[in-house]
C-alpha positions as CSV (number, residue, x, y, z in Angstrom):
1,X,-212.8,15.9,7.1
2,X,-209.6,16.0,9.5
3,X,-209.3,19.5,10.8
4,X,-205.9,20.0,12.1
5,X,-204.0,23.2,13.3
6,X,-200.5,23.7,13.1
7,X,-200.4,27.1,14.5
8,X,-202.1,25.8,17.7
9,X,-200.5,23.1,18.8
10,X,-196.4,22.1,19.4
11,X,-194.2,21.6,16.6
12,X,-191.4,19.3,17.4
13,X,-187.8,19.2,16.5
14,X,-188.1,16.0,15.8
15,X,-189.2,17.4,12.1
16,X,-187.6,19.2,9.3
17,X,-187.1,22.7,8.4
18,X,-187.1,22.7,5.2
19,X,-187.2,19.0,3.6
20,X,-191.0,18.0,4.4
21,X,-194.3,18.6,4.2
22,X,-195.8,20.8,7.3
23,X,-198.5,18.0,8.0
24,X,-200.6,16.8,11.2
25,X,-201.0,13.2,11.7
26,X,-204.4,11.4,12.4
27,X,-203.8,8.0,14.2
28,X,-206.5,5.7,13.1
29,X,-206.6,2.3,14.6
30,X,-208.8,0.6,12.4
31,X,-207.2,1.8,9.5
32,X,-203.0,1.7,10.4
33,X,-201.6,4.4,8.2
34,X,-200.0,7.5,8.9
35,X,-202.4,10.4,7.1
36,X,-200.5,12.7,5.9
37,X,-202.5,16.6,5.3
38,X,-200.3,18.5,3.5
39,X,-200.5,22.5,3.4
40,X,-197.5,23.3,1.6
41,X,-195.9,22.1,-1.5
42,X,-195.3,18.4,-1.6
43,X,-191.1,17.1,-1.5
44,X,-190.7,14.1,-2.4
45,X,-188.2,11.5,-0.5
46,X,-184.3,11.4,-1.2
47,X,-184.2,8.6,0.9
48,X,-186.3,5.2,0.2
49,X,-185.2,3.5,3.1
50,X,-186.3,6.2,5.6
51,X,-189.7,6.1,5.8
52,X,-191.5,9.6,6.0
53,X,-191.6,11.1,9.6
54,X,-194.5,13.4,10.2
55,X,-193.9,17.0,11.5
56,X,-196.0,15.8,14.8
57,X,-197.7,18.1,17.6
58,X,-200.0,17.9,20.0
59,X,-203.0,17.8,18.0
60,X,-205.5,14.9,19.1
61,X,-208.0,16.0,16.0
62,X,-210.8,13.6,15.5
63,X,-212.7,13.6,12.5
64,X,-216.6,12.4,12.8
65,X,-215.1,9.1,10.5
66,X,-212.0,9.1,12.5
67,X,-214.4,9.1,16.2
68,X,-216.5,6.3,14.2
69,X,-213.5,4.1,13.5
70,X,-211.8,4.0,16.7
71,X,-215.1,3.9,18.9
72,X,-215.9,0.6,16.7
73,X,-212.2,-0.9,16.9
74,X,-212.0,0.0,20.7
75,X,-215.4,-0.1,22.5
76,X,-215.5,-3.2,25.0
77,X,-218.9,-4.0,23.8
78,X,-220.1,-4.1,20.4
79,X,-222.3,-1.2,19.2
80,X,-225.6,-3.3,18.1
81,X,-226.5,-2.7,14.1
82,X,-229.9,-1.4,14.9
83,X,-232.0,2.0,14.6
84,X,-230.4,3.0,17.4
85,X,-229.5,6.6,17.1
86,X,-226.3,7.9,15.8
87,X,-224.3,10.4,16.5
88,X,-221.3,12.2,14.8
89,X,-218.4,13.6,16.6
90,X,-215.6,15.9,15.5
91,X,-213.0,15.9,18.5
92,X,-210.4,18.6,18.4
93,X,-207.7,20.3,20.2
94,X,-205.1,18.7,22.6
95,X,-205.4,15.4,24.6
96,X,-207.5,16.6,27.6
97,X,-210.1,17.5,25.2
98,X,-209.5,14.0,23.5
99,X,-210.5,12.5,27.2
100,X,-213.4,14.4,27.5
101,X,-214.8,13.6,24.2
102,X,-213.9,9.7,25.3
103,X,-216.1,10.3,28.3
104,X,-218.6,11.8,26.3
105,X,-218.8,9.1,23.5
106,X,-219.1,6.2,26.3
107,X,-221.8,7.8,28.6
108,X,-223.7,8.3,24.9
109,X,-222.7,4.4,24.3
110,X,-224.0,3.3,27.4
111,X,-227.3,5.1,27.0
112,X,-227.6,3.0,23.5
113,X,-226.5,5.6,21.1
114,X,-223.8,4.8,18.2
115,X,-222.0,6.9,16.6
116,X,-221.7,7.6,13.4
117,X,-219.1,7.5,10.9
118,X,-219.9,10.4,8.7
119,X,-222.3,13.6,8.4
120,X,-224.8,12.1,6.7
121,X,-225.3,9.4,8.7
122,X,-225.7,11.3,12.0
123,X,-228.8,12.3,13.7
124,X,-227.1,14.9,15.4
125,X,-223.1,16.0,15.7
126,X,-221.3,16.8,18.5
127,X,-218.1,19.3,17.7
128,X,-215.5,19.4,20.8
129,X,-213.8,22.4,20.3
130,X,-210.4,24.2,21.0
131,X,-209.9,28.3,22.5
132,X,-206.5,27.9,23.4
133,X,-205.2,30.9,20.6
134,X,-207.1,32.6,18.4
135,X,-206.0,29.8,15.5
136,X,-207.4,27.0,17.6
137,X,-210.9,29.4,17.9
138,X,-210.9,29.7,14.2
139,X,-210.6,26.2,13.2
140,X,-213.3,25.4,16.1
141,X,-215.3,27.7,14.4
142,X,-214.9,26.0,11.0
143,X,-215.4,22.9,11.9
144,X,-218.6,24.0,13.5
145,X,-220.2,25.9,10.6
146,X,-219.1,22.6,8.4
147,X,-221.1,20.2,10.9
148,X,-224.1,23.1,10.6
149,X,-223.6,22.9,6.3
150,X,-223.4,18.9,6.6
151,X,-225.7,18.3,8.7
152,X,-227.7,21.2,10.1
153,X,-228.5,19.8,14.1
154,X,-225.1,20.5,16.2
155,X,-223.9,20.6,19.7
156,X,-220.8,22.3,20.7
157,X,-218.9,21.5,23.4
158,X,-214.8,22.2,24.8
159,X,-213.1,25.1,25.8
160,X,-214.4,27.5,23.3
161,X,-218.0,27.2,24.8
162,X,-216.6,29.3,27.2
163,X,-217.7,32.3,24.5
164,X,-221.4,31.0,23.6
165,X,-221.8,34.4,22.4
166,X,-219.4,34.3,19.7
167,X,-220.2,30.9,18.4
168,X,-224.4,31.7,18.5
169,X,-223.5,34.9,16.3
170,X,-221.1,33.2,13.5
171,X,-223.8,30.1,14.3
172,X,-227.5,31.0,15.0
173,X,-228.1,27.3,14.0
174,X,-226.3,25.7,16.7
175,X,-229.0,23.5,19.4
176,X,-227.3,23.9,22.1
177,X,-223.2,25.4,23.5
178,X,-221.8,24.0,26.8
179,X,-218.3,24.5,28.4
180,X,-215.5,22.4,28.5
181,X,-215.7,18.9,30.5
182,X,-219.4,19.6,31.0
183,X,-220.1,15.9,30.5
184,X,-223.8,16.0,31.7
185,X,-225.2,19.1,29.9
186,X,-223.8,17.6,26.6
187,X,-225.7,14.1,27.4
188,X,-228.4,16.1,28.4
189,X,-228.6,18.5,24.9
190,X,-228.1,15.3,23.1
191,X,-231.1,13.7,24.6
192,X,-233.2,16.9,24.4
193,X,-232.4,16.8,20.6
194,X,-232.5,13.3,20.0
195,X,-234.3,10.9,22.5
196,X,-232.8,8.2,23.9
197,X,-233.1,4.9,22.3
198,X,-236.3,3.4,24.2
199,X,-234.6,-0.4,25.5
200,X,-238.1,-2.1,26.2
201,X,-239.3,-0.8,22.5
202,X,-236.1,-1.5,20.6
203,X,-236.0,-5.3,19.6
204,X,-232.8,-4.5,18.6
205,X,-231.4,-3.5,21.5
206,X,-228.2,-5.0,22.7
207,X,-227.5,-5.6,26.1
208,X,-223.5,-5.8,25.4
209,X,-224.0,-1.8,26.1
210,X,-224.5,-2.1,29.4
211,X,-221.0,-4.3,29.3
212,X,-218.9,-1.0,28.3
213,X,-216.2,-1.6,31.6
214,X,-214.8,1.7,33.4
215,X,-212.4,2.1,30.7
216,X,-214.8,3.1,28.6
217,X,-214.5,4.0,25.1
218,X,-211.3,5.3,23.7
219,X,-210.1,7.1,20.7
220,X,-206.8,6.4,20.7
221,X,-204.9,2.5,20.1
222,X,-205.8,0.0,22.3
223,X,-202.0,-0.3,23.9
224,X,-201.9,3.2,24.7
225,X,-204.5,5.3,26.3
226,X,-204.4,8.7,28.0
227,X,-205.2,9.4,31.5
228,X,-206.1,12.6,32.8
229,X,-205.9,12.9,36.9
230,X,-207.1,16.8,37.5
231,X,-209.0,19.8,35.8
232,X,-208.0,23.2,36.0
233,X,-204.6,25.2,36.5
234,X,-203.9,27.5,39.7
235,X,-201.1,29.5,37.8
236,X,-201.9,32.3,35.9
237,X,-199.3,33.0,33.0
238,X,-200.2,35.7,31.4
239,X,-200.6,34.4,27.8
240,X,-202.8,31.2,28.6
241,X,-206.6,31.5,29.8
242,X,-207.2,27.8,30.2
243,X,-208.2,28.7,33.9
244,X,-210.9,31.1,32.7
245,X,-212.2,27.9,30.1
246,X,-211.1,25.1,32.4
247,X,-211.3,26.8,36.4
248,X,-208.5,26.2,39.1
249,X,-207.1,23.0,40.0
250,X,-209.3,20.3,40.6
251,X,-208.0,17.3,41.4
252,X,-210.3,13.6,40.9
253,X,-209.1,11.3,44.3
254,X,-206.7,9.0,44.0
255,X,-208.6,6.1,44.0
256,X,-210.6,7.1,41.1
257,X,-208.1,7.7,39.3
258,X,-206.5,4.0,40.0
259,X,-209.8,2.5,39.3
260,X,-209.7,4.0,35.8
261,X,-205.9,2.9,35.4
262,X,-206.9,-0.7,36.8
263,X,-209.5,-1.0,34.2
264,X,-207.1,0.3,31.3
265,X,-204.7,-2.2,32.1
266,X,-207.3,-5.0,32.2
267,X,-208.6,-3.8,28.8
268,X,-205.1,-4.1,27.3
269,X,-203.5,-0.8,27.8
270,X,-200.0,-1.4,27.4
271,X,-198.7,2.6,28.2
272,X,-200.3,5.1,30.1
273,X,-200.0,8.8,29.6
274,X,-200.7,10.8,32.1
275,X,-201.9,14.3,31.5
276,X,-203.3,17.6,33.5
277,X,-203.0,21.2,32.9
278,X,-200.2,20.7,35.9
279,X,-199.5,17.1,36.3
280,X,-197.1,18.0,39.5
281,X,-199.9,19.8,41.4
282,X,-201.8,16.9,41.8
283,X,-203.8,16.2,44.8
284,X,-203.2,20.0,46.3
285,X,-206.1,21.8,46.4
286,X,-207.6,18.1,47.9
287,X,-204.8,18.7,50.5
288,X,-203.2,14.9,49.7
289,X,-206.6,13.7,51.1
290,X,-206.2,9.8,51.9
291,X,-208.3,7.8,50.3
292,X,-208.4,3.5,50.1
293,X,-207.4,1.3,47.0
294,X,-206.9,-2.2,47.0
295,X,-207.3,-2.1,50.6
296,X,-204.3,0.0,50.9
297,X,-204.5,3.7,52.2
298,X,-203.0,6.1,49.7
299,X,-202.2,10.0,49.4
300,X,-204.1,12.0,46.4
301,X,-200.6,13.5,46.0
302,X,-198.3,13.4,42.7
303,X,-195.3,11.4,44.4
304,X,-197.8,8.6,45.7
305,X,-199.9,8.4,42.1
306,X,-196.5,7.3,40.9
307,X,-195.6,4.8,43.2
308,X,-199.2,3.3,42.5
309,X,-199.3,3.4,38.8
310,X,-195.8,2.0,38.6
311,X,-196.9,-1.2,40.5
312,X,-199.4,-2.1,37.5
313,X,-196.7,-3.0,35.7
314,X,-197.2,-1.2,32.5
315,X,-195.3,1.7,30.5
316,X,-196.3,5.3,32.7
317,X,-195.1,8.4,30.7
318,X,-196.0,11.8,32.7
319,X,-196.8,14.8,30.7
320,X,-197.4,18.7,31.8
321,X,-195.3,18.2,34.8
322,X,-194.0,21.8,36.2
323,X,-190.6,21.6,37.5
324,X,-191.5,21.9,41.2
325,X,-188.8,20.5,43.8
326,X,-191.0,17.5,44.8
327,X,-190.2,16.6,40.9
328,X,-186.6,15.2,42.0
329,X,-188.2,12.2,44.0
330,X,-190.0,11.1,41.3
331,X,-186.9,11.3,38.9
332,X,-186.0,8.8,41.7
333,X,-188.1,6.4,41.1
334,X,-187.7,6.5,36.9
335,X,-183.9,6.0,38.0
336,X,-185.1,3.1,40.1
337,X,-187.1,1.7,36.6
338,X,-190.4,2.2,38.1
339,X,-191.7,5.0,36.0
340,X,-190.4,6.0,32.5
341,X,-187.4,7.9,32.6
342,X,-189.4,10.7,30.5
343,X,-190.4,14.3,31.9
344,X,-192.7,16.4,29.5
345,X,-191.8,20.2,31.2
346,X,-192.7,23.3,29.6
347,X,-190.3,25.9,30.0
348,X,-191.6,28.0,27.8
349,X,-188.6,30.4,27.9
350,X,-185.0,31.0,29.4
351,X,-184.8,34.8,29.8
352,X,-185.5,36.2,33.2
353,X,-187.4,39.4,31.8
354,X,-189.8,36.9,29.7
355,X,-190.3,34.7,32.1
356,X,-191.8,37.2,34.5
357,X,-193.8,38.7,32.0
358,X,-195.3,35.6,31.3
359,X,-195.8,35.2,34.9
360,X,-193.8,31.7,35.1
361,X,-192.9,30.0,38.1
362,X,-189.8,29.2,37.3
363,X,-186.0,30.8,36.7
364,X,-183.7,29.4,33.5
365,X,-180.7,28.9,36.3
366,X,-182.6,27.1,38.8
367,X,-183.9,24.8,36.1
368,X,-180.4,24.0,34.3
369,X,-179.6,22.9,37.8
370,X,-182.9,20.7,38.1
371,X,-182.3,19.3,35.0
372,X,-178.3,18.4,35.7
373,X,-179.3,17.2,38.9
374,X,-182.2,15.1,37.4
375,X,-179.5,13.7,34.7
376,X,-177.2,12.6,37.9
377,X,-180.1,10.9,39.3
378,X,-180.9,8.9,36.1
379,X,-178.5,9.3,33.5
380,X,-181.5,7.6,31.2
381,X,-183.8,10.4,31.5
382,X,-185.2,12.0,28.1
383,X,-186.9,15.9,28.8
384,X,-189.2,17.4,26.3
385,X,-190.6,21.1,26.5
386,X,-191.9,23.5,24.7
387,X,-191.2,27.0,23.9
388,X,-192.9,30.1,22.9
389,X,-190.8,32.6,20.8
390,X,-191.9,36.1,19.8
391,X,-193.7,37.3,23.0
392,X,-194.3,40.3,23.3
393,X,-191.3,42.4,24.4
394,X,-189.3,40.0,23.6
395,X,-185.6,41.2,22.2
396,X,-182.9,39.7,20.2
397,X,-180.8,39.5,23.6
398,X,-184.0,37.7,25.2
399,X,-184.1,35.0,22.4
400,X,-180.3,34.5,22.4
401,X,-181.0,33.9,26.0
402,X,-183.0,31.0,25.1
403,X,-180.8,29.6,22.1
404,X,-177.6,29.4,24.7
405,X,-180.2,27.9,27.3
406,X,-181.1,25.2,25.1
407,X,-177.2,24.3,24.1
408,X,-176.4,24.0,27.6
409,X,-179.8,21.9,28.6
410,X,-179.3,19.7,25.5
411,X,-183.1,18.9,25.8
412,X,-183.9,15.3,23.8
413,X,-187.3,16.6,22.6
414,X,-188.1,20.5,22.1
415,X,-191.6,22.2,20.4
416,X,-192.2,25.5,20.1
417,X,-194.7,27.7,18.3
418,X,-194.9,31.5,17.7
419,X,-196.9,34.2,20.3
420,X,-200.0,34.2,19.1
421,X,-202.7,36.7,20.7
422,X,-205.9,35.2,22.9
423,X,-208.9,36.7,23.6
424,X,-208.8,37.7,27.0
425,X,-205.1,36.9,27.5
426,X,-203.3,39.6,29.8
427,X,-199.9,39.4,27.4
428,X,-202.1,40.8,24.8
429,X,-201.8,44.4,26.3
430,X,-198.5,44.4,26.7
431,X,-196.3,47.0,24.9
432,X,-193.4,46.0,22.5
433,X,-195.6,43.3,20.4
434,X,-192.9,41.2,18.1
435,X,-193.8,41.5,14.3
436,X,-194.8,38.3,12.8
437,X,-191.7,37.5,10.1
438,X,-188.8,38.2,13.4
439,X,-191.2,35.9,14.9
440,X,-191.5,33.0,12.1
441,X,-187.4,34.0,11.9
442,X,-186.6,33.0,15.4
443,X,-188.6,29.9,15.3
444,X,-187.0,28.5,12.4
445,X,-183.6,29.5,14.4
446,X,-184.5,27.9,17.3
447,X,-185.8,25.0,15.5
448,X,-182.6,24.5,13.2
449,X,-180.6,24.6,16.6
450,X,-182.6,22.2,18.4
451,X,-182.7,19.7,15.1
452,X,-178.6,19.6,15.4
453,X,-179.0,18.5,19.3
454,X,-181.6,16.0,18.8
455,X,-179.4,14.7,16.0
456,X,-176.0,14.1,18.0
457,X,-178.4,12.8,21.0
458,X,-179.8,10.2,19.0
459,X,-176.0,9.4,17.5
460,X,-175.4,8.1,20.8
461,X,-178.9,5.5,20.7
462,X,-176.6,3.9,18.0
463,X,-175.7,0.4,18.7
464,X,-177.2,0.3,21.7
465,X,-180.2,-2.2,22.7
466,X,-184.0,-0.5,23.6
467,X,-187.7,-1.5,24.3
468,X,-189.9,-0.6,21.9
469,X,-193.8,-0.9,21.8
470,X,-195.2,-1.4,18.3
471,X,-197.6,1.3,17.3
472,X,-198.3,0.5,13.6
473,X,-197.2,-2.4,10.9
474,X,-196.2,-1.3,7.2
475,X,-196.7,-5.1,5.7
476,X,-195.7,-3.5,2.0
477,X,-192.3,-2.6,3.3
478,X,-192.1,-5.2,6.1
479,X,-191.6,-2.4,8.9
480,X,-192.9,-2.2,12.5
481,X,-193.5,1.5,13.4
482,X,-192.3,1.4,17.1
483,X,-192.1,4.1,20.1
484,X,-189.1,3.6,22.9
485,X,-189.2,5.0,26.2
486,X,-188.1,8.1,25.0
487,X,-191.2,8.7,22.7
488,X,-194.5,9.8,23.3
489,X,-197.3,9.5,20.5
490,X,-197.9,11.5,17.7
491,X,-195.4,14.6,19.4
492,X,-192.0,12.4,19.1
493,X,-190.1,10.3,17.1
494,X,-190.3,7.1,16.2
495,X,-187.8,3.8,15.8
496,X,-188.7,2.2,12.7
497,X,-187.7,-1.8,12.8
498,X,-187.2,-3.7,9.8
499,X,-187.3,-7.0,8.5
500,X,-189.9,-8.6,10.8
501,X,-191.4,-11.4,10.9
502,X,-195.6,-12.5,11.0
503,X,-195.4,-12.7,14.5
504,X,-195.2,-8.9,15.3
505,X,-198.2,-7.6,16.1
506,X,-199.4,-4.2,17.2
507,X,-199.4,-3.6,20.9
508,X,-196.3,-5.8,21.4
509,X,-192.9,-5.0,23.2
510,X,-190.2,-6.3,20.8
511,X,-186.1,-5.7,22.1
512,X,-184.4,-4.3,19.0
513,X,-180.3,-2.9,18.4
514,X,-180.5,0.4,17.0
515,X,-178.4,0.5,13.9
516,X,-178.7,4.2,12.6
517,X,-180.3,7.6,13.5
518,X,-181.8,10.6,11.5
519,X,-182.2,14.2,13.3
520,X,-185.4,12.7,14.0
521,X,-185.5,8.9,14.1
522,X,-184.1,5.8,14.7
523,X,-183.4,2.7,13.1
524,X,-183.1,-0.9,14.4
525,X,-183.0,-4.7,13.6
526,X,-184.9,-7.2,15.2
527,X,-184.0,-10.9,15.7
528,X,-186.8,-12.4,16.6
């Protein structure tokens, strides 16, 4: 039941060209295994002692068993084995949308619903969908008419509720359509559809629900967890329509936000990743309001959310984070070890005449600079971004632009996908459209380039000491499936550990000597 995109999401150099599968990966805490979907023709390994690295992305897709598993692993309190209604949930699309179906699974949780863990079972399913490119809108679509087929009484939520229209035509059946973070009209619809479990009535009603803390459920690990500070996006690049799905920046106040991250922690959050449409806006359209937390006044302002988070002592990885000069003092404090030295930027491009037709607020100079300057500052620092090649207009001058940009930037971690047309995007009227095999051509170019810097990078990891966090245990091969500083989940690599002992568990922060490296990996001992 996994629905998974790779033409909508990020497709990282830290995968082969040519050697693997093209696959998505499902992390499923209750069940630790990396799923594996494949879509072209299986190759087997050449090398038994590297274990298989998935091509990852950004996909945070969330199958109704997947939803079931994780809400039942994670939840604070225990869903009660009752008649409680239950409902499904199919979560797809990128990590914001993986928050807001987390929000919307705990406010259902709190009101005494469980959820189920597959079709059948479900009194009702809930489909969070995806509109970022017209992939994404197809696969939302999908998934939707397989909830109708399965089930018959659905709900659809996300960013492609935006087009109610379109979804009501290809699905008459559908109860009810609402927009994207429109947490109350989905609780609402549900409700409408299927009551609300009656607490005086139910004798099996257990009052562990009303225990659920202000971390509420989550769908991802319990040592990691994502936390998403603002809605919205002011810019308007010409290829994206999240504002039209998602609106203009809205920012939550700072001391909501530490609230949540206070109450992560305290449920065992180990690593916090912090997401927005743009993560280095933060607190503007508030005007860096002041607002009081832990009796201490602080600024709803990007620089000052660092400082805070960093003194919670845990792992704080920052993701979507637009290369504004107010950047360079946090890059300060990562050199200072009080954020992790990790920046997740996308550039999207390096040539000038690109760039302005995708209406970007940056220049390809100005940012080599940033990014030599950020290197000076903390020589630690790992930068990931992502790229879009084949836009339209876009020459063989333009993307050899972009390939010398990237050998002078020497980026750690680089995605990129091909131009692909969105309803109601302004790039899709412009003239000079790429066709699609120069456009699968110069991916696969920019790709194999990037592969051979990520390669000699991680050379360099060799012999050297690192942090890890533990994010899965393969007991048949005795391997702990790790993350360092410089990964974030399921888009990075990974440091695979071997030879450990009982005592690793999960969750844990082992200190490990890297021994080898892959284009994509790393490999380390641990002592114990």
């Amino acid at each position: 039941m996994s629905k998974t995109s790779t033409e909508s999401v990020n497709t990282t150099a830290t995968a082969p060209l040519s050697a693997v599968k093209d696959t998505a990966t499902i992390f499923n805490p209750a069940a630790p295994t990396i799923v594996q979907a494949q879509s072209q023709a299986d190759v087997s390994q050449t090398d038994a002692k590297q274990p298989y690295h998935h091509k990852a992305n950004h996909n945070q897709n969330r199958s109704v068993a997947q939803s079931s598993d994780v809400t039942t692993a994670n939840a604070t309190a225990t869903m009660p084995v009752s008649a409680a209604p239950k409902i499904g949930f199919v979560s797809l699309g990128c990590p914001k949308a993986l928050v807001d179906s987390e929000r919307i699974i705990t406010e259902l949780s709190r009101d005494g619903y469980q959820v189920a863990s597959d079709y059948d079972g479900a009194d009702l399913v809930v489909v969070n969908t995806c509109g970022f490119i017209e992939s994404a809108v197809q696969e939302s679509l999908d998934a939707i008419g397989e909830a109708i087929s399965k089930n018959g009484k659905v709900i659809v939520t996300g960013c492609l509720g935006k087009e109610a229209d379109k979804i009501r035509e290809m699905h008459p059946a559908v109860l009810a359509v609402t927009g994207a973070h429109a947490y109350d009209e989905v609780i609402t619809a549900v409700a409408q559809h299927v009551p609300k479990p009656n607490r005086s009535q139910d004798a099996n009603y257990d009052p562990k629900i009303d225990l659920i803390n202000e971390a509420g459920v989550k769908l991802t690990p319990s040592h990691y967890a994502y936390l998403k500070i603002s809605e919205g996006c002011n810019h308007r690049c010409t290829f994206c329509i999240i504002p039209s799905l998602r609106g203009d920046l809205d920012s939550r106040p700072i001391d909501n936000v530490m609230n949540e991250a206070l109450a992560l922690k305290k449920a065992g959050v180990k690593e916090l990743l912090i997401i927005s449409q743009d993560t280095s806006a933060y607190g503007l359209d508030l005007k860096y309001k002041t607002s009081f937390w832990n009796g201490m006044p602080l600024k709803s302002k990007f620089y000052d959310l660092c400082q805070a988070l960093n003194d919670l002592g845990i792992w704080v990885r920052l993701h979507y984070v637009y290369p504004y000069p107010h950047v360079d003092k946090v890059v300060e404090l990562m050199g200072e070890k009080k954020l992790l030295p990790y920046l997740d930027i996308p550039f999207q491009h390096a040539s000038h005449r690109i760039l302005k037709a995708m209406k970007r607020p940056a220049h390809s100079e100005n940012t080599l600079a940033r990014i030599k300057a950020w290197r000076d500052i903390c020589p630690d620092i790992v930068i990931r971004s992502t790229f879009v090649v084949g836009f339209p207009g876009e020459t063989e001058e333009d993307f050899q632009c972009l390939l010398d940009w990237l050998v002078e930037a020497r980026l750690d971690r680089v995605g990129a996908f091909t131009y692909s047309e969105v309803e109601g995007a302004v790039a899709n009227d412009l003239p000079d459209h790429v066709p699609e095999d120069v456009k699968q051509s110069r991916y696969e170019r920019l790709m194999a380039l990037q592969q051979d810097i990520s390669a000699q990078k991680l050379q360099e990891k060799v012999g050297k000491t690192l942090t890890v966090l533990v994010d899965e245990i393969d007991s048949d091969e005795n391997i702990a499936i790790c993350r360092s500083y410089a990964d974030a989940p399921e888009i990075d690599g990974h440091v695979y550990v071997d030879d450990i002992n009982a005592q690793v568990k999960v969750g844990q922060f082992l200190t490990v000597t890297i021994d080898d490296a892959s284009e994509y990996d790393l490999f380390a001992s641990y002592q114990g």
